[in-house]
C-alpha positions in Angstrom: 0.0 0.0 0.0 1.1 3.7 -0.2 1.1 4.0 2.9 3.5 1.1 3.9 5.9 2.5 0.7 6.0 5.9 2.8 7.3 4.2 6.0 9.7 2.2 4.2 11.3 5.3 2.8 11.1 6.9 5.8 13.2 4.0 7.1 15.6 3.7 4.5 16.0 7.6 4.4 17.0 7.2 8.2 19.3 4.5 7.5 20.9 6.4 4.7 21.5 9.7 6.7 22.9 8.2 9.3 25.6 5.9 7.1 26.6 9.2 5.5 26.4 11.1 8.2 23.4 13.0 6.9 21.9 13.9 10.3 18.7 15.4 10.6 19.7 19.6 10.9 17.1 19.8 13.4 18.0 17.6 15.6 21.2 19.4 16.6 19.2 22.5 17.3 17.4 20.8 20.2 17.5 22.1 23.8 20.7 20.3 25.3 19.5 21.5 29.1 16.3 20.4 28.4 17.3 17.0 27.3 20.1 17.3 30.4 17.8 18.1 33.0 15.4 15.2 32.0 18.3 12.7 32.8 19.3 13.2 36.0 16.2 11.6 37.7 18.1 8.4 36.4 21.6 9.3 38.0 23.1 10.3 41.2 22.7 13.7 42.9 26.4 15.1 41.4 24.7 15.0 37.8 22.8 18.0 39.2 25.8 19.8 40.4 27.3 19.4 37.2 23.9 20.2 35.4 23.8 23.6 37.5 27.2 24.7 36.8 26.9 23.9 33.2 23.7 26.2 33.1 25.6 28.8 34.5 28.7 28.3 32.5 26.1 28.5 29.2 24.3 31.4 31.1 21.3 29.2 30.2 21.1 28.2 26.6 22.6 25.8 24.8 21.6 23.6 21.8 23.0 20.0 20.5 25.1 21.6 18.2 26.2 23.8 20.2 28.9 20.8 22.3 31.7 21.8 20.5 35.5 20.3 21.8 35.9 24.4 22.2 33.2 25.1 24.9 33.8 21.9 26.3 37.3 22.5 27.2 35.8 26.2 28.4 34.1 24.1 30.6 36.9 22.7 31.9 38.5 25.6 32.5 35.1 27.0 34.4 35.4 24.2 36.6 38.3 24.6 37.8 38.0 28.4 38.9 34.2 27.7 39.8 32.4 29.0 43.0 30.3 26.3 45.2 26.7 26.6 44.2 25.3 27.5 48.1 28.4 28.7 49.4 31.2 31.3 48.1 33.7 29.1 48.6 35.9 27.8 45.5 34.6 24.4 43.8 38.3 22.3 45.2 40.0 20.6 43.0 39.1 16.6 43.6 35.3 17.8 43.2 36.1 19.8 39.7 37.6 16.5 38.6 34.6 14.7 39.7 32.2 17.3 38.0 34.4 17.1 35.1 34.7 13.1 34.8 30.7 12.7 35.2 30.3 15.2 32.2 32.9 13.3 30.2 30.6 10.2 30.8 27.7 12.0 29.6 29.6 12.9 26.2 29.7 9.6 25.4 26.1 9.0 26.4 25.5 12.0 23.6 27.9 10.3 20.7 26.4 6.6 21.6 23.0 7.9 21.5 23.9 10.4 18.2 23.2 13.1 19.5 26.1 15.0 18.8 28.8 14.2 15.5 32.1 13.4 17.2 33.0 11.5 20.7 34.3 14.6 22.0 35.5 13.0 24.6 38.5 11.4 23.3 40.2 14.6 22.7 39.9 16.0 26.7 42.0 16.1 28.9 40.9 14.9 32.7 41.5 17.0 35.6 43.9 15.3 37.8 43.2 15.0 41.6 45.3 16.1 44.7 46.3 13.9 47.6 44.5 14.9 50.8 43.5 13.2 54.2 40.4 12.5 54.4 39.0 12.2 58.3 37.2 9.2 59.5 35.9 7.9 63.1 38.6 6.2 65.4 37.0 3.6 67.5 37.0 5.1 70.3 35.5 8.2 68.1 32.3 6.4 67.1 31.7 4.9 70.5 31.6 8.8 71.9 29.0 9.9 68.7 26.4 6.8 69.5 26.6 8.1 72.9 25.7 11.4 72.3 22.1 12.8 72.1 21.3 14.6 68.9 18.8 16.9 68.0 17.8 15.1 64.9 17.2 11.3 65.8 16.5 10.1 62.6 19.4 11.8 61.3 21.8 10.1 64.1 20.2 6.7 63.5 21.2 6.8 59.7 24.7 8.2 60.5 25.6 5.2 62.8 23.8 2.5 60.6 26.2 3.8 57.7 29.2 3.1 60.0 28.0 0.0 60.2 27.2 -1.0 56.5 28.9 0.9 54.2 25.6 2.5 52.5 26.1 6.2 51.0 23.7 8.7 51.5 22.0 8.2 48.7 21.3 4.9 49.7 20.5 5.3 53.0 17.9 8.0 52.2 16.3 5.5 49.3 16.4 2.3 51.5 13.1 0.7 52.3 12.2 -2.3 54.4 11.5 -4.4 51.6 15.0 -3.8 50.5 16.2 -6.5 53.7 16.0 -9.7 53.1 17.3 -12.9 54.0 21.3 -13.7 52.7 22.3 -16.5 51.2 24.9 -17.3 54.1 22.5 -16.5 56.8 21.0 -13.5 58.9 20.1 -10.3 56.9 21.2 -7.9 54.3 20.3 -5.2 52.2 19.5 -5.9 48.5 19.4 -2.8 46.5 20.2 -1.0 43.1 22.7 1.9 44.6 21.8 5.4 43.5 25.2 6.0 42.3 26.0 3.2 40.2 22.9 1.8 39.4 23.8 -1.6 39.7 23.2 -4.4 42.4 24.6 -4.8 45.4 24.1 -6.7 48.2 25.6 -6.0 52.1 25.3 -8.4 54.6 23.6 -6.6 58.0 24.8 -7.3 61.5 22.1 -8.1 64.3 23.4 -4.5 66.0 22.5 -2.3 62.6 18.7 -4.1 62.4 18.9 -3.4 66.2 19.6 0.0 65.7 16.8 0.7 63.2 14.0 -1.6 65.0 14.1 -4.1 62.2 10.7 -5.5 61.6 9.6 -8.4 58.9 6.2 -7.0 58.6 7.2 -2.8 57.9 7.1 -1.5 54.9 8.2 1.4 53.3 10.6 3.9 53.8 13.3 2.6 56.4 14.8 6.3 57.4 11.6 8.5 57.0 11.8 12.2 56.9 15.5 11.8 56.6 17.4 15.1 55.2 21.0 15.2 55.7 21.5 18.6 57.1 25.0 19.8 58.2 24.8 22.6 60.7 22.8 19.8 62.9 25.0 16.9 62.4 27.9 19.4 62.8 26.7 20.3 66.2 26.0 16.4 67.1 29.8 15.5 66.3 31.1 18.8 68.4 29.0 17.4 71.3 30.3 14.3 71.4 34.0 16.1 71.6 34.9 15.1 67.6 36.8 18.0 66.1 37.5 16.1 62.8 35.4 17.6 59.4 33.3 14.9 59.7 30.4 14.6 56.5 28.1 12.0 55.8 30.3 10.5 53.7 33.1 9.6 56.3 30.6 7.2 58.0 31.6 5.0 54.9 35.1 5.6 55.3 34.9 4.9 59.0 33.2 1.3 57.7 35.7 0.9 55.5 38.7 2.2 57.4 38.0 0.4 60.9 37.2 -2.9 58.7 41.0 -2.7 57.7 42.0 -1.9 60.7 40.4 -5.1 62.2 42.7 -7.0 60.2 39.8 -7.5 57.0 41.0 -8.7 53.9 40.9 -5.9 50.9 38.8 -7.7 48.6 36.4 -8.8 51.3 36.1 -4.7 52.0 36.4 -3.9 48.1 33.4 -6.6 48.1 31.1 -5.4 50.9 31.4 -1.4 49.4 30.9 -2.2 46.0 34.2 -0.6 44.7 35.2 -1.2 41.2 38.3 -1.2 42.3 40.8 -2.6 44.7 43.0 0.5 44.2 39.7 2.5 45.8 39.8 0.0 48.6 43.7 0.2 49.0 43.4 3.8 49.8 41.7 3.0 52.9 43.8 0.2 53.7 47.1 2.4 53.7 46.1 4.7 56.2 45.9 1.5 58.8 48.9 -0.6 57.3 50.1 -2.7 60.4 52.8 -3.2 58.3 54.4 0.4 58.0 54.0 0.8 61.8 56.0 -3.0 62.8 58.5 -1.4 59.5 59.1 2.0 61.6 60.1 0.7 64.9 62.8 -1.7 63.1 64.9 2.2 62.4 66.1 2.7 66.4 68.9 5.3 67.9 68.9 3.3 70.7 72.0 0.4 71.3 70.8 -3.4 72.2 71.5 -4.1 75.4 74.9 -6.3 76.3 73.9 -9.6 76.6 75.2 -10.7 80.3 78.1 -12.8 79.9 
């Protein structure tokens, strides 16, 4: 029929432009922050910082066609000079690389999807990161802040059950009850899609973290209701309890990870139980504990042996 003959050219017109690179002009003149904003419902919060800078960097318009290596590199640049959105502080370093690397990814999430001509990023440059120590909870630490009264209990609750299981923020505040089940091995544990990565993972539960949040077979819904991370609160809840470390949200997963290795945990077992990609991300918690370094450093003394008694 006609109207069959009409889609079939339609097809093969496609199919044609995009072998010869024939792209459909109009297509490239499409709102870029409209199609940017719809995505990051499907991604973790730092999409939106990086969304928010971008805006400002474009002063609020950009098209498809519009991703050029130039402004991309501009961006770059931006990012690296860039105030903090809520604060006047400058954007540091390690999160300008962050931002940066999570808008490289989306690049190719543009060229994979055709929705720009070249895989732009193949000819930028990362922005390479800075060494710094990064505070965590001693023992002795996280004994004082479960101690301590805060002024927020739901937000204390979530904060210790992080130290004990690894979850991020993102997955603390997205956790529901249904997301506990039984584990394979025995007891409890959390089976989820992370908000970062969206992949699954699953982390075994000790009977002291489902004692902390009243686990209950029969609740449903939303484990850590009301929950909003709010720092001048939890800052004021780690003072009291005589911490003078800058302690955010996201140190209770390096606590986890950090007292686990200094329990004597093996690395893969910790690289397991966070979901790292990585045993090089593990290892970096790992060396700020190495047992070995401190038994290396006491082998170096200025003092003599003592004269064996004849």
């Amino acid at each position: 029929t006609e109207k069959a003959e009409a889609i079939r050219c339609r097809i093969y017109a496609s199919v044609v432009n995009d072998k010869y690179d024939f792209f459909d002009k109009d297509r490239f003149k499409g709102d870029f922050l409209a199609y940017y904003k719809k995505q990051l419902s499907k991604h973790d919060p730092k999409w939106e910082f990086v969304y928010l800078h971008f805006c400002n960097y474009v002063k609020g318009k950009c098209t498809f066609e519009d991703i050029t290596l130039e402004l991309c590199n501009g961006f770059r640049e931006y990012l690296l000079k860039a105030k903090q959105l809520r604060r006047k502080a400058k954007v540091s370093k390690n999160s300008a690389s962050g931002y940066w690397s999570t808008f490289r990814g989306f690049l190719k999430i543009l060229y994979r999807n055709k929705l720009i001509k070249e895989n732009l990023n193949d000819f930028l440059d990362k922005i390479e990161t800075d060494d710094v120590i990064k505070d965590y909870l001693s023992v002795e630490e996280l004994y004082a802040l479960a101690e301590t009264p805060c002024e927020i209990p739901v937000l204390k609750t979530a904060s210790l059950f992080s130290c004990l299981t690894s979850l991020r923020r993102s997955d603390i505040i997205a956790l529901r009850w249904e997301d506990i089940v039984d584990y394979s091995a025995g007891g409890k544990c959390v089976h989820i899609i992370t908000q970062k990565n969206k992949s699954e993972d699953i982390i075994p539960i000790g009977e002291e973290a489902l004692e902390l949040i009243g686990y209950d077979p029969e609740k449903r819904g939303v484990v850590f209701k009301g929950l909003k991370v709010r720092w001048f609160p939890m800052k004021k809840w780690i003072s009291s309890a005589g911490i003078r470390k800058n302690i955010t949200f996201h140190s209770y997963r390096r606590t986890f990870a950090t007292l686990q290795a200094a329990a004597g945990t093996d690395p893969n077992t910790i690289r397991s139980m966070m979901a790292h990609k990585s045993i090089t991300t593990t290892q970096r918690y790992v060396k700020v504990v190495d047992k070995n370094k401190l038994e290396a450093n006491s082998k170096i003394t200025l003092r003599r042996p003592a004269k064996k008694a004849k």
